[in-house]
C-alpha positions as semicolon CSV with decimal commas, in nm:
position;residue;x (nm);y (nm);z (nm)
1;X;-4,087;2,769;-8,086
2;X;-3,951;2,553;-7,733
3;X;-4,061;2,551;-7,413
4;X;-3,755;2,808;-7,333
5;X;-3,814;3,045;-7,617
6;X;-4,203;3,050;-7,503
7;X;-4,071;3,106;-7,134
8;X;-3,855;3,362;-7,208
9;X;-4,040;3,566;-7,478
10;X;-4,378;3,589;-7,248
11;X;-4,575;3,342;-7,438
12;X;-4,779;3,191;-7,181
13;X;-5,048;3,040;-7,407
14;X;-4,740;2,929;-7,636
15;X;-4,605;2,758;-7,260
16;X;-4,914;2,615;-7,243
17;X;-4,980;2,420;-7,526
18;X;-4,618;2,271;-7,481
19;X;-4,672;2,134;-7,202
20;X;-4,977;2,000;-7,234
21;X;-4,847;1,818;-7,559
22;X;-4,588;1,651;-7,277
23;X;-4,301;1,903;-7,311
24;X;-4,068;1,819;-7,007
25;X;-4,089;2,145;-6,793
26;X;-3,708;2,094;-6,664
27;X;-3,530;2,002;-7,003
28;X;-3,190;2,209;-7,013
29;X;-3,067;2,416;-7,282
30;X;-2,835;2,704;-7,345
31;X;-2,764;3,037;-7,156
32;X;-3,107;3,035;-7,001
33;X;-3,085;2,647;-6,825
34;X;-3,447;2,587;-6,787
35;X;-3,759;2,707;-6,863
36;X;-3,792;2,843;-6,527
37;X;-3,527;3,018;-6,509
38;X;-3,597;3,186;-6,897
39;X;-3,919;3,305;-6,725
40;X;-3,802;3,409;-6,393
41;X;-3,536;3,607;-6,609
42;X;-3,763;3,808;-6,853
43;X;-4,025;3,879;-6,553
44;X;-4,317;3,693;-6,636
45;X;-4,471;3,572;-6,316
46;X;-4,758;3,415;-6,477
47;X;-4,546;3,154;-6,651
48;X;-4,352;3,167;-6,378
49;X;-4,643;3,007;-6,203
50;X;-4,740;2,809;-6,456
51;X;-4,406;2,609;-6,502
52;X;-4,450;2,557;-6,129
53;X;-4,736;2,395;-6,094
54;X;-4,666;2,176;-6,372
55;X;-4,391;2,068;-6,158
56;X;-4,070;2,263;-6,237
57;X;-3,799;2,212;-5,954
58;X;-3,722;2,560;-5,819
59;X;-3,373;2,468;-5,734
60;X;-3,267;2,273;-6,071
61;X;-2,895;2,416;-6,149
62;X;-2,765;2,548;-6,524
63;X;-2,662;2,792;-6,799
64;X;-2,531;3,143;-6,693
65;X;-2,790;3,235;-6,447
66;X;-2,714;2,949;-6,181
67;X;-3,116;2,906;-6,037
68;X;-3,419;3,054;-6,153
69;X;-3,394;3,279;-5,813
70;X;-3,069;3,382;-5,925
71;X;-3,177;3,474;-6,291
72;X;-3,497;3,691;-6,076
73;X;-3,229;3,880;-5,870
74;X;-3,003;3,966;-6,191
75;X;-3,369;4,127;-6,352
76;X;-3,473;4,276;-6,040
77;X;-3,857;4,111;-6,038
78;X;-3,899;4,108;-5,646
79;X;-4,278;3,932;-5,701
80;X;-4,099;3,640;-5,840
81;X;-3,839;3,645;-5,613
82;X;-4,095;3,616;-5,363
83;X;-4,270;3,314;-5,531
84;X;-3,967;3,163;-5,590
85;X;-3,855;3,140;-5,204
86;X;-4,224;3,035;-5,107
87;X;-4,166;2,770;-5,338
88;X;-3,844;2,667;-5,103
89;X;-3,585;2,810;-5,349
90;X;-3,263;2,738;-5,197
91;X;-3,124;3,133;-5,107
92;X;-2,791;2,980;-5,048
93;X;-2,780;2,785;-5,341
94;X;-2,421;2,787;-5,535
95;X;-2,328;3,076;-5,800
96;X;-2,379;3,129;-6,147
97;X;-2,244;3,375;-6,363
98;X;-2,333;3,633;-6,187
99;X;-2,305;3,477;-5,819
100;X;-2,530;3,411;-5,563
101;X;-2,879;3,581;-5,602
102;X;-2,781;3,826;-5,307
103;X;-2,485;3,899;-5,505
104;X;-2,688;3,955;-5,827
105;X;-2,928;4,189;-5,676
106;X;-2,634;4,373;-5,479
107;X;-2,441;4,443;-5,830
108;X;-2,731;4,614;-5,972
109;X;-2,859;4,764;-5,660
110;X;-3,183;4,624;-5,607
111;X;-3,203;4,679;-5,214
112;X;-3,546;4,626;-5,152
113;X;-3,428;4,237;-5,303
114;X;-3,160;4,220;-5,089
115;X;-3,364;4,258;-4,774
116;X;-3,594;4,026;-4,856
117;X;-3,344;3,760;-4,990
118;X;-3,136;3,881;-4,613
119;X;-3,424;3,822;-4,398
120;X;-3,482;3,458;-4,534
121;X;-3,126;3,310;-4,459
122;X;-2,908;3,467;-4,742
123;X;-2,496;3,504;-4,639
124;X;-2,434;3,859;-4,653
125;X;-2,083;3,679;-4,684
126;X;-2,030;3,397;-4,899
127;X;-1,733;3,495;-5,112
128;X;-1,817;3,352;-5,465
129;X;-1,834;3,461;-5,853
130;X;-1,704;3,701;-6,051
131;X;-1,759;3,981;-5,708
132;X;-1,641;3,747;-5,498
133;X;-1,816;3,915;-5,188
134;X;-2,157;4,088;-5,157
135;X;-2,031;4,388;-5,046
136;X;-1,760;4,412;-5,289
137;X;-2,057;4,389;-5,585
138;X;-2,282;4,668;-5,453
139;X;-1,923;4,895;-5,350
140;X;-1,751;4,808;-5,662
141;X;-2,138;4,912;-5,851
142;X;-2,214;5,243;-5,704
143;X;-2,511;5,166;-5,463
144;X;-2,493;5,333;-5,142
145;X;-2,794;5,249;-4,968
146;X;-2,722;4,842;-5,073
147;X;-2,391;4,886;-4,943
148;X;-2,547;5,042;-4,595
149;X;-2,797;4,748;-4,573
150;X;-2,507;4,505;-4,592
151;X;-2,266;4,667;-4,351
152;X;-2,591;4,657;-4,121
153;X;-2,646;4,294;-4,149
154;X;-2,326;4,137;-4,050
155;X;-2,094;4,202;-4,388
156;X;-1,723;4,200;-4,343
157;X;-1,608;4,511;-4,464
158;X;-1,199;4,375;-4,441
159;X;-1,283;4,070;-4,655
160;X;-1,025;4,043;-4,946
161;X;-1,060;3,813;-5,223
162;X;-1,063;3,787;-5,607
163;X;-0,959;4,059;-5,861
164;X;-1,125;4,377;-5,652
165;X;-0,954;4,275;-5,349
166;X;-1,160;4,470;-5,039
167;X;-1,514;4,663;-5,078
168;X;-1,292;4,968;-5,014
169;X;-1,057;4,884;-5,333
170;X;-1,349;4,846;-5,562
171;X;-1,511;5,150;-5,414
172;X;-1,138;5,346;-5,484
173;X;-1,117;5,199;-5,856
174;X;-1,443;5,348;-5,928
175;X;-1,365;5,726;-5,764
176;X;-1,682;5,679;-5,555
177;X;-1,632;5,899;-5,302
178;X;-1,943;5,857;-5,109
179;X;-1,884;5,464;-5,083
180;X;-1,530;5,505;-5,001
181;X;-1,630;5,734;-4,731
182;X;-1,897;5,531;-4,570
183;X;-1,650;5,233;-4,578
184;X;-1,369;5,411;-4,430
185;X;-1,614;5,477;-4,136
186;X;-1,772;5,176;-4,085
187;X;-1,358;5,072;-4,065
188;X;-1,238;4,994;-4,365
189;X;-0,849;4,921;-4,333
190;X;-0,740;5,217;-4,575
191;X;-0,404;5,040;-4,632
192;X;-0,529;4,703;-4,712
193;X;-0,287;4,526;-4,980
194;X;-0,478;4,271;-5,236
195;X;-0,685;4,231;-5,535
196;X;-0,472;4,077;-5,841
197;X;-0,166;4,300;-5,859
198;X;-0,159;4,367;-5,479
199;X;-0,238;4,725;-5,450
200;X;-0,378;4,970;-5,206
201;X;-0,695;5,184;-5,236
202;X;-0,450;5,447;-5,349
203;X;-0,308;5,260;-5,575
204;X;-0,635;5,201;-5,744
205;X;-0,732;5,533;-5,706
206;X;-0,431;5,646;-5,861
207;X;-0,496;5,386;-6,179
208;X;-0,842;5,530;-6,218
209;X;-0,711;5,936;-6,195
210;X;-0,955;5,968;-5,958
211;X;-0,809;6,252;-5,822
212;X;-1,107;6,327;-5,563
213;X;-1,084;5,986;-5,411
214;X;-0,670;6,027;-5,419
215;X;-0,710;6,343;-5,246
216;X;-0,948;6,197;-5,000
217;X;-0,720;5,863;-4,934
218;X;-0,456;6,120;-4,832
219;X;-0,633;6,315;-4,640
220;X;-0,737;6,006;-4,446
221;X;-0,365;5,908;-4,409
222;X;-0,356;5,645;-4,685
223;X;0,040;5,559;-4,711
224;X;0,214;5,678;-5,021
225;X;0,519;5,415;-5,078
226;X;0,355;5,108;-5,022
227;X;0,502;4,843;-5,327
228;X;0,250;4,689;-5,530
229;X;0,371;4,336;-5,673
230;X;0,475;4,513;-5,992
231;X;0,697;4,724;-5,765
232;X;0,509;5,045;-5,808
233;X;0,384;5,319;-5,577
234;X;0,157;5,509;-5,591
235;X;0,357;5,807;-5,737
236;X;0,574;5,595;-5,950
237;X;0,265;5,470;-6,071
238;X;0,107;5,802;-6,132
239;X;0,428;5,890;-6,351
240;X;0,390;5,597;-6,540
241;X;0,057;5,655;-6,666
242;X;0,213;6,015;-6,727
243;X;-0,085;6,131;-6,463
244;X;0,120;6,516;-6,397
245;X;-0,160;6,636;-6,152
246;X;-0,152;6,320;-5,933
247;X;0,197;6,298;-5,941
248;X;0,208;6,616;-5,758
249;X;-0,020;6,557;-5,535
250;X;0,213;6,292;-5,439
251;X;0,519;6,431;-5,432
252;X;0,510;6,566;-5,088
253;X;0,436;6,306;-4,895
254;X;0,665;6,038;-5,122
255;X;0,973;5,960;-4,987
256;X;1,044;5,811;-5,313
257;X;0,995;6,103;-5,485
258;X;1,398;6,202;-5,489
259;X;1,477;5,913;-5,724
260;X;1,170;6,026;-5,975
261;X;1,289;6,389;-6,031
262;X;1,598;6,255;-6,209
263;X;1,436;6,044;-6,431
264;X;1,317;6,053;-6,797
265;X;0,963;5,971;-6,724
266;X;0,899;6,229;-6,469
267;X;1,080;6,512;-6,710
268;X;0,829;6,417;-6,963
269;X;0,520;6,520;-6,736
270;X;0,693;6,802;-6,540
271;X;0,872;7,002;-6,763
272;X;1,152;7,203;-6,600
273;X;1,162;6,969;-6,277
């Protein structure tokens, strides 16, 4: 057994013998990086400790979890979190698979993480990894009160990047109404164009056959012919994916909806139009 296999498996005795037989605690190696980061990962703040004070650097960068602090946000271990920025882990430091450690805890809605990782210097805004904003991770995930705690600290809730495009466009592809709500408060532009095929929050809403989000979108105004860049609305969209009960919920308030009736696709889902 290695260094990282001891490290990640909880073997502290194990992590012990190897390095006092002159292991090197930052040696690199697959998915995990470095030992640090294998224990930081699987929770074990004792080896945690241990690797430390043998002299493994907190910030050392590699494999799919970035930094060790960014492998302890993914597991949600806030003690080694903790230890980890009194160590002078950098909060800011740049993504790894999972992006930066506030975006790690934010996708799996560790709040109490967030704060913490907030109130030492993390940017509630760096736009980075797969998420490509904070807020976008904890909308796009489901996690209300994370999503809160951002929009409290300073997050841009009109930021558009990446494949989700806005918070409120991940929030509509997952039929979250709560989220979508609280975003459309807090001012989410309900309009907003973007993500990788250019579509509105009704648009996505419309993909997902969310029908309570659709019907909320409308209700909130959400326009009804905007083009996405495969030259779809909303409705033309909804008769494409042969979606018959969003289609008509559509259908009076598209002014595109004239050209559908007479066509073979929107015969097939409304027989006798």
């Amino acid at each position: 057994m290695n260094l990282h296999e001891a490290a990640s498996r909880g073997q502290e005795e194990i992590v012990r013998q190897i390095l006092n037989e002159g292991a090197n605690v930052n040696a690199q190696h697959g998915d995990y990086g470095t030992p640090l980061q294998a224990a930081s990962l699987s929770g074990n703040i004792a080896i945690v400790q241990l690797l430390l004070h043998n002299g493994a650097d907190v910030n050392t960068q590699r494999g799919d979890y970035g930094t060790a602090l960014q492998a302890a946000a993914t597991s949600g271990n806030i003690a080694i979190v903790e230890l980890l920025l009194h160590s002078h882990a950098d909060v800011n430091a740049p993504p790894g698979r999972y992006g930066t450690a506030l975006q790690a805890a934010a996708s799996s809605g560790y709040t109490a993480i967030v704060k913490l990782l907030l109130e030492m210097g993390a940017n509630v805004n760096a736009q980075t990894g797969d998420f490509e904003s904070t807020l976008q991770a904890a909308s796009l995930s489901g996690y209300v009160s994370t999503v809160q705690l951002l929009l409290e600290n300073g997050a841009d809730i009109k930021a558009e990047r990446g494949s989700y495009g806005t918070a409120l466009q991940a929030a509509a592809s997952k039929g979250d109404t709560v989220i979508v709500e609280l975003l459309l408060k807090m001012g989410a532009e309900i309009n907003a164009q973007g993500g990788s095929e250019g579509r509105t929050p009704l648009h996505l809403a419309v993909e997902a056959r969310a029908i309570p989000v659709v019907t909320q979108l409308l209700d909130k105004g959400a326009l009804t012919n905007t083009y996405d860049f495969g030259d779809l609305t909303p409705l033309q969209l909804a008769v494409k994916n042969g979606d018959s009960q969003i289609a008509l919920l559509l259908l009076p308030k598209g002014t595109d909806s004239p050209c559908l009736v007479k066509t073979s696709e929107w015969r097939k889902i409304i027989p006798g139009s």
